[in-house]
C-alpha positions as CSV (number, residue, x, y, z in Angstrom):
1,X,93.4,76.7,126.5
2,X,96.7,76.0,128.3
3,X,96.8,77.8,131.7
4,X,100.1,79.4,133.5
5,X,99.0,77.9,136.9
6,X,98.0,80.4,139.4
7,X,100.2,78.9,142.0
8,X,103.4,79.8,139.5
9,X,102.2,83.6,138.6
10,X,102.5,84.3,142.3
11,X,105.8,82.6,142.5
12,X,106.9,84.3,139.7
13,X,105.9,87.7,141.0
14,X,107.3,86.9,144.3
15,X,110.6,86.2,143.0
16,X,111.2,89.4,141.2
17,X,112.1,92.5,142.4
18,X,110.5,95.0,140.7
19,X,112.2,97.8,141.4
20,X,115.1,96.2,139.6
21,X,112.5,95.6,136.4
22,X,111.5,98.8,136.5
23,X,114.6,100.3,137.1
24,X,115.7,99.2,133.7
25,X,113.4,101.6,132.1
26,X,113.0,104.2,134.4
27,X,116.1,106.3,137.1
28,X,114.4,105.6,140.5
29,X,115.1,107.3,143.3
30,X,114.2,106.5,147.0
31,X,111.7,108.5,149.0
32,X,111.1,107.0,152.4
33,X,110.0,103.3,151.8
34,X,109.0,103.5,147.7
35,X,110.7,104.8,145.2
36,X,110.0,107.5,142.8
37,X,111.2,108.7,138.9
38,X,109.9,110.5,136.2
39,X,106.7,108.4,134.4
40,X,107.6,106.1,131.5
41,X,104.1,106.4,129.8
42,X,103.8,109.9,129.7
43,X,105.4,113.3,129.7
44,X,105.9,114.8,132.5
45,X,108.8,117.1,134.8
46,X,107.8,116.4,138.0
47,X,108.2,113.1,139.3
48,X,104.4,111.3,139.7
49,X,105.5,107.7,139.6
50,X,105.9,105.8,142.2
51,X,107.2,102.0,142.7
52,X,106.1,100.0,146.1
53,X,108.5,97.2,147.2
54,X,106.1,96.4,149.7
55,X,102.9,95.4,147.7
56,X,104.9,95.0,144.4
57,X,102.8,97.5,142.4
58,X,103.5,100.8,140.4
59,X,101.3,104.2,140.0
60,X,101.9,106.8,138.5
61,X,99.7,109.4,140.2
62,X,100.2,111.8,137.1
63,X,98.1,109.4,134.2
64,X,96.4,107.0,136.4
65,X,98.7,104.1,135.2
66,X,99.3,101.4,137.2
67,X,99.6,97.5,138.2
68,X,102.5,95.0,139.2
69,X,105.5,93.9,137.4
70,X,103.5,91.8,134.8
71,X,101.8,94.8,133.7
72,X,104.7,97.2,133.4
73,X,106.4,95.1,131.2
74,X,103.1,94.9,129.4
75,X,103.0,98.2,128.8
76,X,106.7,99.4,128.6
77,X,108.2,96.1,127.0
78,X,105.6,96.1,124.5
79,X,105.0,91.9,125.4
80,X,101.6,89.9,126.0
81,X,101.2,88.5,129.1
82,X,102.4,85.5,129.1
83,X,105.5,86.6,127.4
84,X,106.2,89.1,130.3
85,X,105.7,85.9,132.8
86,X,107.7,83.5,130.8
87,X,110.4,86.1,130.8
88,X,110.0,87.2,134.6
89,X,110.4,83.3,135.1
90,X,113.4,82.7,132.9
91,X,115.5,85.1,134.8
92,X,113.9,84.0,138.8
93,X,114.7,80.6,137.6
94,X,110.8,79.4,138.3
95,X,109.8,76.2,136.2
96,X,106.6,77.1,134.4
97,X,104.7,73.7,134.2
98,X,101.2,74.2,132.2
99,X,97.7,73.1,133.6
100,X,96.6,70.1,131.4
101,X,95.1,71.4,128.1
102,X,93.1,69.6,125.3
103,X,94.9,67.9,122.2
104,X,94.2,70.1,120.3
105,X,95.7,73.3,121.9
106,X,98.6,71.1,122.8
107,X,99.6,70.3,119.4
108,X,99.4,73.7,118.1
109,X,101.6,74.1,120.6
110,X,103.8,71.8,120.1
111,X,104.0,73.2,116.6
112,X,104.5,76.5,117.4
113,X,107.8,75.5,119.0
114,X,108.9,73.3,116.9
115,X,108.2,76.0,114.0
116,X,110.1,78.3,115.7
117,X,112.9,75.9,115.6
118,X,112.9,75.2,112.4
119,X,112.8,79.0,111.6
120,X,115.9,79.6,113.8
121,X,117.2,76.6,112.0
122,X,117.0,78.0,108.5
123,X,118.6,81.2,109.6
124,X,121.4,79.7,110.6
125,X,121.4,77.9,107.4
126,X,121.4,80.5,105.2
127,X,124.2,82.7,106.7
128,X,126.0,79.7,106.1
129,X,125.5,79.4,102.5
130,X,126.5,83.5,102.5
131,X,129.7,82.7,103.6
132,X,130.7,79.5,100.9
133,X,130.9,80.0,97.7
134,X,127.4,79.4,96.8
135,X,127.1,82.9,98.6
136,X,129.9,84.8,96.5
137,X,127.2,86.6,94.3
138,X,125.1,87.5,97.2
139,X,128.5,88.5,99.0
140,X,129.6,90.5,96.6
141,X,126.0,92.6,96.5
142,X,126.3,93.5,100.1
143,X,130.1,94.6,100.3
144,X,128.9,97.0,97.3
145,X,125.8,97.9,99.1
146,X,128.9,99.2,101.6
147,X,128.0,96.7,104.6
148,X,130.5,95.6,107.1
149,X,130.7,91.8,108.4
150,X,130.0,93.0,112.0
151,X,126.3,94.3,110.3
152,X,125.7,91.6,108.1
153,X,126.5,89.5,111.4
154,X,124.2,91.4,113.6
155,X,121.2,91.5,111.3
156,X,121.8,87.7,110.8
157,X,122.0,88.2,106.6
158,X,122.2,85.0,104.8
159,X,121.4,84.3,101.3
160,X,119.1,80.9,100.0
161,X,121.1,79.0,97.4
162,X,119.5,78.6,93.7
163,X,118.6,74.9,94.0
164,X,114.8,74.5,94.3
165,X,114.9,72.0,97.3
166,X,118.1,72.8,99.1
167,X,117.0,74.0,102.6
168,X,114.2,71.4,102.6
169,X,116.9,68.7,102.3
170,X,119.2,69.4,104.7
171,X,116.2,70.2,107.0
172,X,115.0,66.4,106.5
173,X,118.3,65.2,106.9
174,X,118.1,66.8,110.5
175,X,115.0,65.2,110.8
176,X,112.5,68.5,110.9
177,X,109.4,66.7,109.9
178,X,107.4,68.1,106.9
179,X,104.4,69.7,108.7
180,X,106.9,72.0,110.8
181,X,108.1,73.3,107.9
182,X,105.0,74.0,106.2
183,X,103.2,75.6,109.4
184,X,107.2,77.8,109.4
185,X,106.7,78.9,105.5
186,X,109.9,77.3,104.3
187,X,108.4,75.2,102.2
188,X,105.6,75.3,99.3
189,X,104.0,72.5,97.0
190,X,103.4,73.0,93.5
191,X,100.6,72.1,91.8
192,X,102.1,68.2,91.3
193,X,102.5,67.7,94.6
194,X,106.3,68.3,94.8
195,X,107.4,69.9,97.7
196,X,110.2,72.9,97.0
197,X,112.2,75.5,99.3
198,X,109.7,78.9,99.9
199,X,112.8,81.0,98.9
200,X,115.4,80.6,96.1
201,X,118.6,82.9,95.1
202,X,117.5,85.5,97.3
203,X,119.6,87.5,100.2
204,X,117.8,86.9,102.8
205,X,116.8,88.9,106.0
206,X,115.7,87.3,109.2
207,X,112.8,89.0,110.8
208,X,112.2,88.7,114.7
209,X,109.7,89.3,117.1
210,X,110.6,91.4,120.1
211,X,111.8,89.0,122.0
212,X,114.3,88.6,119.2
213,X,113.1,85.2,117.9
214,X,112.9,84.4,114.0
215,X,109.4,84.2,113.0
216,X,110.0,84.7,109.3
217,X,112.2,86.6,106.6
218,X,112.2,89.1,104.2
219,X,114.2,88.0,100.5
220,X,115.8,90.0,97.9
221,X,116.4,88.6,94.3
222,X,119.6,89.3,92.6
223,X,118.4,88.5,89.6
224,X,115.2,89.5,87.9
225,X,112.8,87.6,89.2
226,X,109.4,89.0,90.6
227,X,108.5,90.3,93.0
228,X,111.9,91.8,93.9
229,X,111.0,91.4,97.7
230,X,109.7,88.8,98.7
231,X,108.3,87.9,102.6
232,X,106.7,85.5,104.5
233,X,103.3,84.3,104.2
234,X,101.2,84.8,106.9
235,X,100.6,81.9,109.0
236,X,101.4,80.3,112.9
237,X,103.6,82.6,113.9
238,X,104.2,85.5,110.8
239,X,101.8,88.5,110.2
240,X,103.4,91.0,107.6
241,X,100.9,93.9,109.3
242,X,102.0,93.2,112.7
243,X,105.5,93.0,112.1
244,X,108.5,95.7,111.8
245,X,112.1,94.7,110.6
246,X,114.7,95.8,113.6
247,X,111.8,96.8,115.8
248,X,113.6,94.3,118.2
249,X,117.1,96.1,118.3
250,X,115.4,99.1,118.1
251,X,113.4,99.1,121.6
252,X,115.9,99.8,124.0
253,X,117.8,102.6,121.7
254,X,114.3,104.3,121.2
255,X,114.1,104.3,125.0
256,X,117.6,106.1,125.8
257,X,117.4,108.0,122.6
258,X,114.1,109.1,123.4
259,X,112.7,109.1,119.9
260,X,111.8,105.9,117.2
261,X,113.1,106.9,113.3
262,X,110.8,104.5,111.2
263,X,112.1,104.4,107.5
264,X,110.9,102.4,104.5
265,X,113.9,99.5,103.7
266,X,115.8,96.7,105.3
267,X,118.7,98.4,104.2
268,X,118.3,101.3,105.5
269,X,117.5,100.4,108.9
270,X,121.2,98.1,108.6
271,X,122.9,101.3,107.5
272,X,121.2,103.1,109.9
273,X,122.9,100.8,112.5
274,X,125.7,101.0,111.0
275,X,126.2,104.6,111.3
276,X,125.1,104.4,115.3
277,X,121.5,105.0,114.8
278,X,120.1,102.4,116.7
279,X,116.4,103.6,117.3
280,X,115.8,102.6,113.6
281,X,112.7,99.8,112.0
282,X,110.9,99.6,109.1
283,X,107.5,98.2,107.9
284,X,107.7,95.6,105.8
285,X,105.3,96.3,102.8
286,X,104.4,99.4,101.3
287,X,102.2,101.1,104.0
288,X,102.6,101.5,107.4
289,X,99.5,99.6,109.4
290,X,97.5,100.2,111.8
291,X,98.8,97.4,113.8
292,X,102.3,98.8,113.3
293,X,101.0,102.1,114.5
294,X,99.8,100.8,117.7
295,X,103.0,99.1,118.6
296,X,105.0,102.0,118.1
297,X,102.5,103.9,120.1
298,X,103.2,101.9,122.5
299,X,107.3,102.8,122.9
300,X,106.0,106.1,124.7
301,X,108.4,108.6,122.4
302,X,108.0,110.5,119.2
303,X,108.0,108.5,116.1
304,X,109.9,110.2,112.7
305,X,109.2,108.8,109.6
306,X,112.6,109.3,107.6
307,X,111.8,108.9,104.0
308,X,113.0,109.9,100.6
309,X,111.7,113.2,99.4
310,X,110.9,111.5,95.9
311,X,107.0,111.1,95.0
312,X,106.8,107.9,96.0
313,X,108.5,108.9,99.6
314,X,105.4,111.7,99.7
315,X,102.7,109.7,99.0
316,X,104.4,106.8,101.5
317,X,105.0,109.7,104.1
318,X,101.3,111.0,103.8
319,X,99.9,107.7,104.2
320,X,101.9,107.0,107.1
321,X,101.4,110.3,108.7
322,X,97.1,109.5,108.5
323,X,97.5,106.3,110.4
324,X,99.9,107.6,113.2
325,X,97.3,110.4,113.4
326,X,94.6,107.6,114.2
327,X,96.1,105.9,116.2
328,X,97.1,109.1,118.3
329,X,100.7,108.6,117.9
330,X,103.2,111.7,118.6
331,X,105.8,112.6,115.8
332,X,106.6,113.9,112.4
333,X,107.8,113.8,109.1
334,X,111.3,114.0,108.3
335,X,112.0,114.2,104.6
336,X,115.2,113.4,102.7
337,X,116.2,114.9,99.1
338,X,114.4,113.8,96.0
339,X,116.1,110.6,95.0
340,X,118.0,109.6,98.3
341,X,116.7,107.0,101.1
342,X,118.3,107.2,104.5
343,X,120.8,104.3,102.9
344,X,122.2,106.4,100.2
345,X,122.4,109.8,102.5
346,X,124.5,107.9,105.1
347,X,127.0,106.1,102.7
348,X,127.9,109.1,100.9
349,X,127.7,111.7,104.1
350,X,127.0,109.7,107.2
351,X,124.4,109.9,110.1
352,X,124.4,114.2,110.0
353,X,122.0,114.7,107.7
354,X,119.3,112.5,109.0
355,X,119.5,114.3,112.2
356,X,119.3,117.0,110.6
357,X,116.1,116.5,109.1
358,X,114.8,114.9,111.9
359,X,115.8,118.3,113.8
360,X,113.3,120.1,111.3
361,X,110.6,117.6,111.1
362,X,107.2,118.4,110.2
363,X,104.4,117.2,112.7
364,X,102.3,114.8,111.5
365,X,99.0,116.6,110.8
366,X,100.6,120.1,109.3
367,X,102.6,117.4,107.1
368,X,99.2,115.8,105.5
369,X,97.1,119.2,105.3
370,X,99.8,120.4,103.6
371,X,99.9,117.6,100.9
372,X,96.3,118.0,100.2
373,X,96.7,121.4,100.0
374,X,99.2,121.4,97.5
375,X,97.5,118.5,95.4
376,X,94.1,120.1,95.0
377,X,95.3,124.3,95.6
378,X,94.1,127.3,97.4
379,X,93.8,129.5,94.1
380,X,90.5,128.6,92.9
381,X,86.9,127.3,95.1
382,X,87.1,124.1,93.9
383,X,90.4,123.4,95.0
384,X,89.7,124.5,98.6
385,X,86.2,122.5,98.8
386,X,88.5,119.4,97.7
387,X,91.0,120.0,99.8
388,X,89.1,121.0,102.6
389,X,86.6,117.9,102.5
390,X,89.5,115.6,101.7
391,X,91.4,117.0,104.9
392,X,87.5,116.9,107.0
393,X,87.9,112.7,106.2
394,X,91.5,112.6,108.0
395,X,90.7,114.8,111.1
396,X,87.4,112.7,112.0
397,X,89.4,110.0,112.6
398,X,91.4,112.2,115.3
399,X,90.4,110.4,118.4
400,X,92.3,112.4,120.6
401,X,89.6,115.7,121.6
402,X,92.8,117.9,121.8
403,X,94.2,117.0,119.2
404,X,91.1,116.8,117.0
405,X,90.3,120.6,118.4
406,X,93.6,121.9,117.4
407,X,93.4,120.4,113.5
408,X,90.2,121.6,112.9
409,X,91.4,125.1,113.8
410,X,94.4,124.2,111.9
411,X,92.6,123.2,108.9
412,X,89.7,126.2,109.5
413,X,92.8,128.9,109.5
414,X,94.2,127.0,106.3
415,X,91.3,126.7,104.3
416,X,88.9,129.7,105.0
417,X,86.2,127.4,106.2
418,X,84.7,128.2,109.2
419,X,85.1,125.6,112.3
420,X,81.4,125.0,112.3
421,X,81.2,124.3,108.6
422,X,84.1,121.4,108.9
423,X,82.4,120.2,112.3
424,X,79.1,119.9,109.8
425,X,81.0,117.4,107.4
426,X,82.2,115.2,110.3
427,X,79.1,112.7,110.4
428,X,81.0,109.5,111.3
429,X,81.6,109.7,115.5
430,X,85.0,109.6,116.8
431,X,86.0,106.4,119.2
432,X,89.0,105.8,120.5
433,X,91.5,103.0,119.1
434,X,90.3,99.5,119.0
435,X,87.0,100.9,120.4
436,X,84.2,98.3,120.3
437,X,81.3,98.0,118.2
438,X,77.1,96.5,118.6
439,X,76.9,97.8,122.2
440,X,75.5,100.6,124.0
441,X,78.6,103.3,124.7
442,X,79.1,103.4,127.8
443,X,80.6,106.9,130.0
444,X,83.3,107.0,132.1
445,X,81.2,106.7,135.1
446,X,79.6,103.6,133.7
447,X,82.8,101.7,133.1
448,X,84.4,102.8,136.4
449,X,80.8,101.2,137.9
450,X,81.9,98.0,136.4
451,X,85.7,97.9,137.4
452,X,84.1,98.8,141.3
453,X,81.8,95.6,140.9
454,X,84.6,93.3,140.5
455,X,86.9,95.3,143.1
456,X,84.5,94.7,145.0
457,X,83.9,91.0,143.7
458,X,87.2,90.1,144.2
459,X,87.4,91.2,147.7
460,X,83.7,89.3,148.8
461,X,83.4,86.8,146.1
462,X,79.2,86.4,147.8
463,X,78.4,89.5,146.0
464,X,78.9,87.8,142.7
465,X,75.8,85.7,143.1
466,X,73.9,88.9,143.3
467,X,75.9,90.2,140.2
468,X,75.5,87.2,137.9
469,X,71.4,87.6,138.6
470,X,71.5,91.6,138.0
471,X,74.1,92.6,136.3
472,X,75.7,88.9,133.9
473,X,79.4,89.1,132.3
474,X,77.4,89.4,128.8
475,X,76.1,93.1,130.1
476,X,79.5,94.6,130.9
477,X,80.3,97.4,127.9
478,X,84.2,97.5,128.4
479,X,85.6,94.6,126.2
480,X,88.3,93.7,128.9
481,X,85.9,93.9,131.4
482,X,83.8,92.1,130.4
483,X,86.4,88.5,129.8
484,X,87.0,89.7,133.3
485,X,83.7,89.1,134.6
486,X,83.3,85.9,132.3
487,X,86.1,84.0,133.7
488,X,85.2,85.4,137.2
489,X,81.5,83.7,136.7
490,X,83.6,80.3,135.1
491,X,85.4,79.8,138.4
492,X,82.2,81.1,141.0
493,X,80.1,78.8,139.3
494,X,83.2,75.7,139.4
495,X,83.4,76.7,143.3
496,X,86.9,77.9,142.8
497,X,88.7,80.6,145.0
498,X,88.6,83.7,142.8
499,X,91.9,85.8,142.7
500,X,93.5,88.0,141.0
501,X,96.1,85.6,140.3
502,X,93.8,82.6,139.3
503,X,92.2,85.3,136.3
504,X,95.4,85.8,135.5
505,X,96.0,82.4,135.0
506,X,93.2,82.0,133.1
507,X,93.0,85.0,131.0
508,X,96.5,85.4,129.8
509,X,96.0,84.6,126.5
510,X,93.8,87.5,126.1
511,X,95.7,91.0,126.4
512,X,92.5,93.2,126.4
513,X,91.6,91.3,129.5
514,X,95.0,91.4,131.3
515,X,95.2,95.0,131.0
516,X,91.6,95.7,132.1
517,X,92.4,93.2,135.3
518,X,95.6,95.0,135.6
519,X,94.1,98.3,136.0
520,X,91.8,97.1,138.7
521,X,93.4,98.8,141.4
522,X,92.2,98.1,144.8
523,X,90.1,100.9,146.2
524,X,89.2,101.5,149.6
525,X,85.0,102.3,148.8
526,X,84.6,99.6,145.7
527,X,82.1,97.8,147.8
528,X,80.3,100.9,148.6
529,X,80.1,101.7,145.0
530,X,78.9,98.0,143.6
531,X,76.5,98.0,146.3
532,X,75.0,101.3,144.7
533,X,75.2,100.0,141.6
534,X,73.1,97.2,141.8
535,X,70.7,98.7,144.0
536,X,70.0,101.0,141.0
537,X,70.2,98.3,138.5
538,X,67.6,96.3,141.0
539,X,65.0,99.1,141.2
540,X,65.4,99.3,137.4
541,X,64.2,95.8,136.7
542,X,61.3,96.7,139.7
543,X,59.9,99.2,137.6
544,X,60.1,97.3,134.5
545,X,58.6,94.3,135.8
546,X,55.9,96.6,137.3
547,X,55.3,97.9,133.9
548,X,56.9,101.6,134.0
549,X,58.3,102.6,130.9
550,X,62.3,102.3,130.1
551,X,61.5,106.0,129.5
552,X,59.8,107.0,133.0
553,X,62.4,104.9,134.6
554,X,65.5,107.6,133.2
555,X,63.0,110.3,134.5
556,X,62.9,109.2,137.8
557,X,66.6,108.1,137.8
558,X,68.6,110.7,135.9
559,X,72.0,110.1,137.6
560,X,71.8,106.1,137.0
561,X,74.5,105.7,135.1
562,X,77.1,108.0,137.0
563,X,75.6,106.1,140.0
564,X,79.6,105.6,141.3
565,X,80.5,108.8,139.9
């Protein structure tokens, strides 16, 4: 895998100054030598968060986040790793040469540019062919739709002429080789072997990544062809459940608007825009995903889904409403009238009615007990044991204990069935988002055992021989912790000088892992901690090897595994 050099990560970091990143995102204000502000990542009146020139590294003292300037941007930005470096560097000026990597990973590479080339290529392509006459139908369409040029401009509409092979021409006249544009999904090959454009008399809407680079498109017909809409196939750099339309634009709005309006059409998040709603995306199939859910989770604010109050809107609203729930993501459901999507309501009366409804939103969880409710009926016992053990399906997969508490008590008040009852018909256990699987769970305690080990393996890189022999990467329980301690291990055994920095360089592919690492805040009594901890983990395999039971072993040692609690 290509590697960031750990050389240029510190360069990087040293060239920044974070509280001018920060700053972006958050007011700071000084107090003494740091500076303080109100916490992006959760809600809060009192100031907790603190930035520290000095050491380069944020806390906020209210939620326990914390980390340099690669991980705010992680976390706030919504970017991987390496895109927060690459980005960090772009604007310090740093060169980013990579460490050497094998053939392989560098041609994937190499076409991972060159497809994102060819993608901006072909949007700037088909905005041309909008504005000729080969565009006049699709023209025509949009000014009726009630678009202005400055939108169509901004959203970077084109439209892809009739001909079957016209983009794929003019791309090979350009000399954008073949296997680009396959591995970009511009072009297909029938079943002769003739190659032909992907999309053909369509309007066409880019679709960026949050960086705001094209990574595919969404297509409308004008004619009567199937289906209507048409998107990108997944591939290199395009994953329709990963992907929102205008989620790009939308970031910073959502951030000074303080609140994310996620709606179900391309063209209503353009009039949306349009009408000065900025904090405005949309999925791009028929459900939100759960993928989607965790980005938008991510943003920090409340998250309205704005949809028309026709069936189709309820059933998309209730579906979308169970996977925020999930995914524990605050917000609520703001319904239109029957018949009108946030496009029609703002040509014919502007931007005042969505706010309105926004304004008298629904949360998310009274929104879907109420559907069911209404579906099945409170008027007989049947429709209450449907409705009831329907509702018992969505709240187990509550992973929030608050919020789980309150909806049972919701639903208990609701339905007439006692708390206890609905607890009954929960069988499946509750874990977190993204939550592993095939491993013992491991507690708090346990976890916070494992982040001391490699605090402390990081600041005396002996102890690790001492780790790899009790305690081996393959043991950790925490995912991220455990490529942490893998990698660690990679460059002990290589006689490398393990940093912070160097796992950075070689983890950054791996987001899990960069956040775990990230979160590995230096404490003060790690060592005394890890030491502990293995001594427990070392008596443990005494007693084994001596023949005591697994089970006489717990009895003698009840507190092992909140040893560092």
């Amino acid at each position: 895998m290509a590697r960031i050099p750990e050389e240029v990560i510190r360069a990087v970091q040293e060239s920044v100054d974070i509280v001018d990143v920060v700053s972006r995102y958050v007011t700071l204000k000084r107090s003494g030598r740091n500076f303080q502000g109100l916490c992006p990542f959760h809600e809060e009146k009192t100031p907790s968060f603190t930035v520290f020139p000095e050491s380069r590294r944020f806390k906020c003292f209210g939620c326990g986040e914390g980390g340099d300037v690669f991980a705010f941007l992680m976390k706030r930005g919504n970017m991987r790793f390496i895109e927060a470096v690459e980005d960090l560097a772009r604007e310090a000026n740093v060169p980013l040469p990579r460490a050497e990597a094998d053939p392989g990973e560098a041609e994937r590479v190499r076409l991972r540019i060159d497809a994102l080339r060819a993608l901006e290529f072909a949007a700037g392509f088909f905005a041309a062919v909008l504005a000729r006459d080969a565009g006049k139908r699709a023209r025509d369409y949009l000014e009726r739709r009630g678009f202005t040029a400055g939108t169509l401009s901004a959203f970077r509409v084109g439209f892809a002429p009739d001909e079957g092979d016209a983009l794929l021409r003019y791309a090979r006249q350009k000399g954008i080789p073949l296997d680009v544009l396959f591995a970009a999904g511009l072009v297909r090959r029938n079943d002769r072997g003739s190659c032909f454009d992907m999309f053909r008399g369509r309007v066409m809407f880019p679709i960026h990544d949050l960086r705001g680079r094209v990574i595919g498109f969404g297509a409308r017909t004008l004619g009567d062809d199937q289906p209507k809409y048409l998107n990108s196939a997944d591939g290199l750099l395009f994953h329709k459940s990963r992907e929102m339309y205008g989620l790009n634009l939308a970031r910073e709005a959502a951030r000074v608007a303080g609140r994310l309006l996620v709606v179900e059409g391309y063209t209503d998040v353009m009039h949306c825009h349009q009408a000065g709603l900025a904090e405005v995306a949309a999925g791009l199939g028929t459900a939100l995903t759960r993928e989607n859910a965790q980005q938008l989770r991510r943003f920090g604010v409340p998250v309205f889904l704005v949809f028309d109050g026709d069936e189709a809107g309820l059933k998309a609203a209730e579906r979308a409403a169970e996977t925020l729930l999930a995914e524990q993501v605050e917000g609520a459901v703001a319904l239109l009238p029957p018949g009108q999507d946030p496009a029609d309501v703002i040509v014919a009366s502007g931007k005042g009615p969505i706010d309105a409804a926004v304004e008298h939103a629904t949360d998310l969880w009274t929104y879907r007990m109420e559907r069911s409710i209404s579906r099945h009926g409170m008027g007989t016992l049947e429709g209450r044991e449907k409705a009831a053990k329907e509702l018992v399906g969505v709240v187990g997969k509550i992973a929030d204990p608050v919020r789980f508490e309150l909806a049972l008590r919701l639903l208990a008040e609701r339905t007439g069935v006692p708390e206890s009852t609905l607890r009954s018909e929960i069988k499946a256990p509750r874990t977190a988002p993204g939550a592993g699987v095939g491993r013992p769970e491991a507690s708090p305690a346990w976890i916070e055992a494992e982040r001391h080990v490699l605090r402390a393996g990081l600041e005396d890189t002996a102890l690790w021989d001492r780790v790899e022999v009790l305690y081996p990467p393959a043991r950790f329980r925490d995912e991220g912790l455990r490529f942490v301690a893998a990698a660690f291990s990679d460059l002990h055994r290589r006689g490398e000088s393990v940093t912070r920095e160097g796992l950075l360089s070689v983890l950054a592919d791996k987001d899990e892992a960069v956040r775990a690492l990230q979160a590995l805040e230096p404490a003060a009594d790690a060592r005394h901690h890890a030491e502990s901890f293995l001594a427990r983990l070392a008596e443990k395999e005494r007693l084994r090897e001596a023949g005591t039971s697994v089970e006489a072993v717990v009895r003698a040692r009840k507190d092992f595994p909140a040893a560092t609690s």
